[in-house]
C-alpha positions, 0 to 999 in steps of 0.5 A: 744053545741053538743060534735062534736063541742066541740072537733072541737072548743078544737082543733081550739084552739089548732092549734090557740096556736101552730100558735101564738107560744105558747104552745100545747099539744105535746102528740102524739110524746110523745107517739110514743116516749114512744112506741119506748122506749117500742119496744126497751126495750122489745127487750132487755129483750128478748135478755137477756132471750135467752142469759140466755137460752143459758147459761142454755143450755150450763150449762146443756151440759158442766155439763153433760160432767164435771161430766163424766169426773170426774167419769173418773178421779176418777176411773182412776186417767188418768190425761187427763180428768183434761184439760177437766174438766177445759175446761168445766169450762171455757166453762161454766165460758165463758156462763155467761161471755156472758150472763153479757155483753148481760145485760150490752149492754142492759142496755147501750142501754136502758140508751142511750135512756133516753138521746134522750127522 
């Protein structure tokens, strides 16, 4: 028996099992299942490295400002650089603030889809 009609009498049967009821290889949607958990995690991964991206960039920025204003203060001892040496802080305490709930969200995300498949 050529393997042409090996397939053809496997996937007769096949179609004969699923028409009596019985059980049948359901492969296919697995893997369209298995494709969408794939799309949909690596679009979350990719949310969280351009949320971890920004948090870096705005580390460097806020940094940058923070240590000016230091060197002001400490030259100066002009107590208008201390709300801007806290805002830089805040600003950079609000970045991984962000970047924590883009991972949480995602992993919400992600754990929602292990309930539908």
């Amino acid at each position: 028996m050529s393997n042409k009609i090996k397939s053809l009498a496997a996937a007769n049967k096949e179609i004969a099992t699923s028409v009596k009821g019985g059980a049948f290889d359901k492969s296919p949607l697995s893997n369209g299942a298995g494709q969408s958990v794939q799309s949909v995690s690596q679009s979350v991964a990719i949310a969280v490295q351009d949320a971890g991206d920004t948090m870096r960039n705005i580390a460097l920025v806020q940094s940058t400002a923070l240590g000016v204003a230091t060197q002001k203060f400490v030259e100066t001892k002009d107590p208008e650089y201390i709300p801007v040496i806290k805002q830089c802080q805040a600003v950079m305490n609000d970045s991984v603030t962000y970047w924590e709930t883009i991972g949480k969200k995602g992993a919400e995300i992600l754990e929602s889809y292990k309930k539908i498949f």
